[in-house]
Each structure stands twice: as C-alpha cells, then as structure tokens.
N, C-alpha and C positions, 0 to 999 in steps of 0.2 A: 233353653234361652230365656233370660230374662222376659215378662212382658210388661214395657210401660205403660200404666193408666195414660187414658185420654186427657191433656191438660185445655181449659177454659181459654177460648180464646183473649188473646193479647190486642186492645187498640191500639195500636202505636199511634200519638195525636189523632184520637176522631175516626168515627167513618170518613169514609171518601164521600159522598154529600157533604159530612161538614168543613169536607177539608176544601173540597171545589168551590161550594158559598162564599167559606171566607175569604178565597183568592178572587172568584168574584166580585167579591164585598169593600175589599182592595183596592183590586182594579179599577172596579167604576167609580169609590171614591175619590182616588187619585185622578181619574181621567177629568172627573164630575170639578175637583179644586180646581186640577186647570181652565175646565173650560169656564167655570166661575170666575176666577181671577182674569181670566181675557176676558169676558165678555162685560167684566165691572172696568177692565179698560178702557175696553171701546167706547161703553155706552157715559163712562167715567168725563171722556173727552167730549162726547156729541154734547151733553149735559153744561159743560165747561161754553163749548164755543157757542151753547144757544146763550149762554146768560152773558156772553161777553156782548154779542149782538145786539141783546136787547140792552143792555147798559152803552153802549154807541148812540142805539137809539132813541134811549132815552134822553142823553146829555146833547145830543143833537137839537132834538126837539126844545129843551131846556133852555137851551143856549139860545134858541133863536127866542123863544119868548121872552126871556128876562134883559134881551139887547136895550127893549126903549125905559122899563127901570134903571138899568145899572145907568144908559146917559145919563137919565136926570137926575141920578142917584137919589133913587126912591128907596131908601134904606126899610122903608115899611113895605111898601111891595114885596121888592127880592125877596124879603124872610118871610112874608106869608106864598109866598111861590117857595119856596125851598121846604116849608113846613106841611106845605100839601102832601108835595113829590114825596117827603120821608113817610108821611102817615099811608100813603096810598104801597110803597114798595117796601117789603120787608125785607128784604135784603140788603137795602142800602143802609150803612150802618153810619156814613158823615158826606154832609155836602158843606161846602162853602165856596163863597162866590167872591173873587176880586175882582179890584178896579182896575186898571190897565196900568204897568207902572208903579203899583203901590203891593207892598208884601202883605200889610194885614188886611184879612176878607174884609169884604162890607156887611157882608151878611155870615150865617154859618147857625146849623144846626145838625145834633148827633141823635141816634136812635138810643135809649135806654140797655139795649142790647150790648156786651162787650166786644172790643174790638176782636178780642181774640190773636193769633200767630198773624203775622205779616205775610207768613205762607200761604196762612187760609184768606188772604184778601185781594181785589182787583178794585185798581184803581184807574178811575178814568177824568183826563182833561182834556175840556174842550173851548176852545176860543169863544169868547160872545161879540160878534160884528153887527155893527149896525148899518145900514146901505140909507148914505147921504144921499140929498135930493140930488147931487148934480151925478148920482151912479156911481160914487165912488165906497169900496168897502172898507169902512175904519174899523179896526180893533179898540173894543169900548172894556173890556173885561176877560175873566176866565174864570169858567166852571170846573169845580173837581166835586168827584163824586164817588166814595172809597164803598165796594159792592164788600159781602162777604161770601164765600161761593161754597159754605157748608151748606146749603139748600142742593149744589151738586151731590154730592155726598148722598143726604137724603134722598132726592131724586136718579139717583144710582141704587140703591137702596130698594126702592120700591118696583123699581122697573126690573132687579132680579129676583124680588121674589116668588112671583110667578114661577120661576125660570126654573128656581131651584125645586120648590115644589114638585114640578111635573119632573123634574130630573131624579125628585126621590121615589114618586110616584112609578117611573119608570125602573129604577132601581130594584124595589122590591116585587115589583112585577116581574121581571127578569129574572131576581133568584125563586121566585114561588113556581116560575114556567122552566125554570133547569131543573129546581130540585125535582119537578114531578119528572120532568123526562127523564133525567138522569137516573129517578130510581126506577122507571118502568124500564128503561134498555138498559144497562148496566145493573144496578143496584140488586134489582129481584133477583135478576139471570144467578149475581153471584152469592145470594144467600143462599137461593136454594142447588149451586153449588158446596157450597158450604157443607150444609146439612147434607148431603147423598153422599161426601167428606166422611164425617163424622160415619152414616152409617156404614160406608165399609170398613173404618178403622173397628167398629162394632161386629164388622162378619156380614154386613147385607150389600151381597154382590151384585141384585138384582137390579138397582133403580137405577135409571136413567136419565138425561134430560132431553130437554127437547132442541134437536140440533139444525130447526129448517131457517133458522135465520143466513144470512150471508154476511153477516158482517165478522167481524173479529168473535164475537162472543160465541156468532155460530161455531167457528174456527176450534174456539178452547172446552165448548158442550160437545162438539163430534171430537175431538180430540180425550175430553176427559171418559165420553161412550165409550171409545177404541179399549184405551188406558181398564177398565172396569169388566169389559169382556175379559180381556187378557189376563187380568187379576183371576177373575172368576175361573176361567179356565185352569188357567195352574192350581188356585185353588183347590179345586176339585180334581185336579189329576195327582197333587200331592195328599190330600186325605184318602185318596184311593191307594196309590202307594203306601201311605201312611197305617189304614184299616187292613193292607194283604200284609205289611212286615208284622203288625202285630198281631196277627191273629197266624203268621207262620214263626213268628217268637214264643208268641203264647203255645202253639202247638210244641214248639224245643223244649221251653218251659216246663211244658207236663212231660214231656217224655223225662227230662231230667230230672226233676221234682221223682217220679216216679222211680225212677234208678237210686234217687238217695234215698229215697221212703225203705225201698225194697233193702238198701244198704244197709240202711238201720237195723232192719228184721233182722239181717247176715248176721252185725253187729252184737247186739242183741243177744243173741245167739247163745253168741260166746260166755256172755255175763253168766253169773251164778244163778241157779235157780232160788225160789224162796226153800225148797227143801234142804238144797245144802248148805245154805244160810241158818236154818234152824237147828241143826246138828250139831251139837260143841257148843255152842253159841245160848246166852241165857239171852240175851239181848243183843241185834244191831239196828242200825240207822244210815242209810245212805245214800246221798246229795252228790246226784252225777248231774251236772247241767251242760250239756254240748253248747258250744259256744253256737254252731251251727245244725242241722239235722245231726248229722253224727259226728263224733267225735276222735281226739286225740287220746281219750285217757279211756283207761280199762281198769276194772276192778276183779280180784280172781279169788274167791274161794272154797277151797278144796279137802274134802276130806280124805286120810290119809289113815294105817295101820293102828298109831295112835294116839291122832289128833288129826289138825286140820292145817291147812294153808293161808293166810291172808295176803293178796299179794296186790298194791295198788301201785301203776302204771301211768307216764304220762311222756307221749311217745312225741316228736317234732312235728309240729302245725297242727293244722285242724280242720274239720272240715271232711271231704273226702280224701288230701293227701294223710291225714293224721289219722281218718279210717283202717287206712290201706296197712299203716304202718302197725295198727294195733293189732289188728288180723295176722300178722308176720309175728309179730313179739309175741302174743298170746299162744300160739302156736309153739313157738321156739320156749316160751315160759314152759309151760307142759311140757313137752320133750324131754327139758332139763331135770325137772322134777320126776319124771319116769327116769331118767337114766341113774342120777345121780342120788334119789330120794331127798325126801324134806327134810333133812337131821341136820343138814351143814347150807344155811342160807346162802352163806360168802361163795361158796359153790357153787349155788346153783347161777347167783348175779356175775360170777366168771365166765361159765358156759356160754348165759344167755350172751353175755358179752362179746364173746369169741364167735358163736352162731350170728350176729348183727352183723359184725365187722366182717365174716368171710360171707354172709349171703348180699349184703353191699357191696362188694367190690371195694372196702376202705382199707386192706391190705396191700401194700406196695402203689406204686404210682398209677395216677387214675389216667385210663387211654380214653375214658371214649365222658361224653358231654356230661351222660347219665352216671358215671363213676364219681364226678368230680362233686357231687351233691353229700352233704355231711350231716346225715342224719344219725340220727339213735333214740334213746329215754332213757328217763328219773325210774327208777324200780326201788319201792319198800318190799319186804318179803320180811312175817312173821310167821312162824311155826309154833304152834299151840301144842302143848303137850297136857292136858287136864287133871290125868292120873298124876302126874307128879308137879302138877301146881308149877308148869317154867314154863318159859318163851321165850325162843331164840329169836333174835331181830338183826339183818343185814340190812345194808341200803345203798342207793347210789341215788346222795340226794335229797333224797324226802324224810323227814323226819319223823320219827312216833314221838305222838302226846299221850301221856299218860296223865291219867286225870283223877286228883283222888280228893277225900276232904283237907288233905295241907296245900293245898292247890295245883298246878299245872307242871309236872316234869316234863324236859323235852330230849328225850334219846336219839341224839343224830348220827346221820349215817354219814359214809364215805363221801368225799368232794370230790366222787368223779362218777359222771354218766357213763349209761353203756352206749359203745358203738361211736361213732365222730371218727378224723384220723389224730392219729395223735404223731407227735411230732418225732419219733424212733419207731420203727416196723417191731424193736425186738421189746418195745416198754408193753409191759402186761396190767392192766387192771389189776389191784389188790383190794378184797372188802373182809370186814371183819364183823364176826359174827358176836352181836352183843345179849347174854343173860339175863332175865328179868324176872323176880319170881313174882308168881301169881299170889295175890292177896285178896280178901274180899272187899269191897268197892273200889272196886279199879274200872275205868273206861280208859279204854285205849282207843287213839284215831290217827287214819293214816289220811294226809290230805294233799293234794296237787299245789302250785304256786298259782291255780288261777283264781285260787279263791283269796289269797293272801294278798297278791298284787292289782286283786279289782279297785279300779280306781272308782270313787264319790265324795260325797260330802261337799258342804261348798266350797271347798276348796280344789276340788279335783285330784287328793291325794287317796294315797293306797290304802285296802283294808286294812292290809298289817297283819304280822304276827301278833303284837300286842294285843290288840282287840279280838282275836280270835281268842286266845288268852283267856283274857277278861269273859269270854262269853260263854267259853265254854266251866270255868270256874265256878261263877253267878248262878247254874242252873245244873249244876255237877249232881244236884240231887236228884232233880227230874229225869222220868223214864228219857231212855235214847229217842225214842219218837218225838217228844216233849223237847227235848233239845234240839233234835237238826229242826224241828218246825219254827223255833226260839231263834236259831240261827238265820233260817230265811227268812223270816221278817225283816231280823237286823239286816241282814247284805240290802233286802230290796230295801227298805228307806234308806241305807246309804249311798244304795248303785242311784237313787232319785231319778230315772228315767235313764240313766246312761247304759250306752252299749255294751254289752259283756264283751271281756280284752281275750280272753281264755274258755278254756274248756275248765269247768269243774267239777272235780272228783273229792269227797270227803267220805271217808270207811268209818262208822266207829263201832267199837262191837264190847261188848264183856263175855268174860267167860266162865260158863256154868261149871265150877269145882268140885271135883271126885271126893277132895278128902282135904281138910284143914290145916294147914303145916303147926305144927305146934308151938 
C-alpha cells in the first residue's frame, strides 16, 4: 500500500482567533454605528430644542426692550440694541426690526458669517407691544431674528465624542479579553491536538491529552484519548501478526530457497564436467544464465567411440517447472544416444521426440487437467567426428553459428520442437541431419532464444540475432574465453538494469583436428 507523506497544514481564511476578532470586529462596529447614529439623534434633537428655547428667549426679551425705541422711532437706538444682541450671540446670523404696518425694517443688521441652506436655519418672530398708560396693549413693531443651528451639529459633535472613544476603548478591550480566552479554552486545547495528530500519523501512539475539562473540548480530548488507545492497540496487535507472518514466510522461504539451492546441485549435476569438456575440444566457452536459481536450459557434452556429443537444450518455462523438465529430457537425451548412437543426430531428435510426447501424456486426447499442459524443447545436437575433420548437425529450432575470418554462417535447423500436441496423432516429427566439414578456425556456437530476445537499450527492444552477429564477428579472433566475457559485457550494458526475460544458454567450442584435409 501506497504511503502518503504528511501534507502542511491548510488555513482555510485564518485561524479561528482571527476569524472570531473579525466577526467580533463586525459586530461591535455595526452595533457601535447604530448606536452612534441614535444617540447623534437624540442628542441631535435636545441640541435643536435647547437653541430653539433660547432664541424664544432671546427675541422675547428683545422685543419687550426695544417696544419704547420702535414708538418713538428711535432709529439710532434700535440698531445699536440689534447691534449688541448680534455681537454678543454667534449664532444669530440677521435681526431686523419693523414698524407696525410698514414692510421695510426700521432697523436691521447681518453677522459676516454666511447664511448658508435654509435647512440649516431657524427663524424667529416676535411681536414688539407696548403697554399704554390706560393698560391697554398696542402692537408698535416686530422682531425677526434668523438663528443658524450648525452650532447643533457641533454641539452633537462634541457630546459624542466621549462616547465614541470609550465605545472604542471598550471595543478593543473586548477583542484583547476574547482573544486571550479563546486561546487559553479552545485555541491551545486544539493545537496541541493538532500536534499529538501529526505524531500518530508519524507512529507515536503514546501521547495523550488531558481530558479533566467538562466542557465540549473535555468531550473531543477523552474522545480523541479513546480513538488513540484503539489505534495503538491494533497497532500493535497487527505488527505482532505482522512480525509472526514474516518471520513464518521467512522460515517457507528458507525452506524453499533451500529445496531450489539443493535443485541446482541435482541440476548441476547433470551438466558436463570440465574433463569432458576438455576432450575433443581445443577450446570452449559457456554462458548458462538461469533466469532464476535454476533453469530451463541444459547443455550436454559427451564423449563417444569417435568423438564427442554437443548437445544444447531449451526445455518450456523456467524456473523449477523448466528444472523439472530438463531433468526428463536430459535423461531421455542420453537414453537416445545409448540406444540409437551418435552417428544419425535426426534420430536421435526423433526418439527424444517420441520419448517426450508418450512420457507426457501428448498422445491422443488429454483426460485428466495434468495431460492437457503442452510442453516439450528446442534441441541442437552436433556430433564431432575429429579424425575425419566432419560434423554432423540436427536441430529442432536452434540454430549453429559457425564463425570464421569471412564472417558469421548460420546452419539452421528444422521448424519444429520436440514434444507439444500436434494437430494429427499419426503426423511424426521429421529432422535432417546437416554436414559440415572441419576446417581450421572455425568457432562453432550453439545458443537458446533467451539470449537473442533479451530486451534493452533505450528503447526496450531485443538483443537480436544481428547483434549477436556483429559480436561474435568483431572478436572472432580472440580466445573463446575472450569472447563469451566480450559478450557479457555487451548483454549487461544493453540489459541496463532490466530483468532477464529468459534462461540463457550459449555453447561455443572448437575442435582440436587429427589431421588437415588437403
């Protein structure tokens, strides 16, 4: 199973302090505009009706003092009474005083100040009576006296900014006395959940937190406790199962390991010795590579009345079923060659052929699970004859390289394996026995297709015939030892780490000549 690295955590918008502040931060300013905007109302209005009051009482007041001017129409009076009143009240931006019955003032003066909006102004009139000897009250005049009431304004103004102040004051107080709370009961609880997080995704089942609170957080620290045991447990119950399967795998292992080692030995065995490899033979060289401990391919050679046997083998699979199979064929090779002798190759790759196919079960129709399996081998078989400089060569399959200074012959053999079923009970294998005569530098090699169809290179394509070719040409002069080592270099920088597809088997031998054909 895959395992994912631990990824960095993700803020989605902010911790949670900063997300709580700013909804905080929000709220009270919104709560804080409202209650601003009301309280510049109210106090917007009390403002308004103090000054309206006092402009009543001012023009009151006015009105009854300038009654015995405007009778005698004391035009110099009134205007220094009107002139007072404006320098003493800033707010009043035009007074002017009429006579009773008459539209143009008697009097009138303006503040330097602009009138300003209609909206921002309050106007006030007020009758001027004067109270005749006999008690009677006449109407002598009227006062107007136009106020501007942006002093409200200002005086709203100043009377919230106290307000606001301690409202910000309270504001930031408020987020300084959550943030701390918030991160001492929430915030910590849940970093150093966080972290004891991370350490199990790390392997440490051990840590805890501390779960004596009763609130919610107690709730999810005894809850993620529980969650952490449980973990640990299994844990530990599956590397215990985990440490007995391998260590009763590993014990299969060796036993098996051990059964294929010993196979090998069996295997092994079979092969030629170096003495009978040295017999006949002026030189060989040979690159058996099991694809696994042991193999599918076999190498045989055999010395004979007068000469020898070369015989390379490459039986189906590999492995220990391809073991199994070369153990049966090698067997059945020998047999054929005692019965039959080594003078008529095609012969002997008939027998062996006929011997495959009746110890298989691949004669007439298969009864039972184990019949219906279609195995057999590739067989080269060369028969060395020294004293008279020839070599008989049969095949099924594999082909001889003959290797000389004009370059590379290839004498192929019959296109058909021994053993498989074939599609008529009464159709018989035929192979033909080819002539070769012995010259002096001649290397002959017999080789398996696991060497040919090794894939590499960067492309991932096959060794090839060609290249074998080529490799065995370039270095045709060099001892056979000199070549197969020349050869493995080449495969491994071509194999370039790649798995071997095949078992490899390559023979190549010359043969020490009795007597020089003329």
């Amino acid at each position: 199973m895959k395992r994912h690295k631990p990824r960095a955590p993700v803020w989605r918008g902010g911790s949670l302090l900063a997300r709580v502040s700013a909804t905080m931060l929000v709220a009270t300013i919104a709560v804080g505009l409202v209650a601003v905007a009301l309280s510049a109302r109210i106090v917007g209005g009390q403002r308004h009706q103090d000054l309206l009051r006092r402009a009543e009482l001012v023009a009151a007041t006015q009105a009854d003092a300038l009654s015995g001017p405007v009778w005698e129409l004391d035009e110099r009076a009134v205007q220094g009474t009107i002139n007072a009143l404006l320098e003493r009240d800033a707010a009043i931006r035009a007074i002017a005083v009429f006579e009773a019955n008459r539209p143009a003032p008697l009097a009138r003066a303006a503040s330097s100040a602009p009138l300003g909006d209609p909206a921002d102004q309050l106007r006030i009139e007020r009758p001027i009576h004067l109270n005749s000897r006999d008690g009677r009250i006449e109407t002598v005049g009227r006062l107007e006296i136009v106020y501007s009431t942006a002093e409200v304004g200002r005086a709203t103004l100043d009377a919230l900014f106290p307000v606001v102040g301690l409202l910000l004051l309270s504001l930031l107080a408020a987020i300084g006395l959550l943030g701390l709370t918030l991160n001492r009961i929430i915030l910590r609880p849940l970093r150093r959940l966080t972290q004891l997080a991370r350490s199990m995704a790390r392997g440490d089942y051990g840590a805890r937190m501390d779960s004596a609170r009763g609130d919610e957080i107690g709730v999810l620290a005894d809850s993620f406790n529980r969650m952490a045991e449980t973990v640990q447990e299994h844990t530990q119950t599956l590397e215990t199962r985990v440490q007995e399967r391998t260590e009763a795998l590993a014990a299969t292992n060796r036993a098996i390991m051990d059964s294929i080692n010993y196979a090998q030995l069996i295997q092994s065995s079979i092969l030629p010795t170096p003495d009978s490899l040295n017999a006949g033979l002026s030189e060989h060289a040979i690159l058996w590579r099991p694809r696994d401990v042991v193999s599918g391919d076999f190498y045989l050679c055999r010395q004979t009345a007068n000469g020898f046997v070369i015989a390379v083998a490459d039986c189906t699979g590999h492995g220990v079923p391809g073991a199994f199979m070369t153990m049966t064929a090698s067997a059945m090779l020998n047999n054929a060659i005692d019965q039959f002798g080594p003078e008529d190759p095609a012969a002997i790759l008939a027998a062996v052929d006929a011997k495959v196919r009746t110890t298989l079960n691949q004669d007439g129709e298969a009864r039972t699970l184990a019949q219906r399996f279609d195995n057999g081998l590739d067989l080269a078989i060369c028969h060395v004859v020294p004293d008279e400089n020839r070599l008989t060569f049969a095949s099924a399959r594999i082909p001889l390289l003959i290797v000389t200074a004009e370059g590379v012959a290839e004498l192929r053999g019959d296109r058909e394996s021994l053993g498989y079923r074939r599609l008529s009970d009464t159709q018989e294998a035929r192979f033909t026995n080819h002539g070769v005569a012995l010259r002096p530098g001649q290397s002959f090699f017999l080789a398996t297709d696991g060497l040919t169809d090794q894939n590499g290179g960067e492309l991932g394509r096959r060794f090839g015939k060609q290249r074998l070719r080529d490799e065995l040409t370039r270095n045709q002069t060099l001892p056979l030892d000199a070549m197969k080592t020349d050869l493995e270099r080449s495969l491994d920088r071509f194999q370039n780490g790649r798995g071997q597809r095949d078992d490899i088997t390559l023979f190549g031998f010359r043969v020490r000549l009795q007597s020089h054909p003329a």
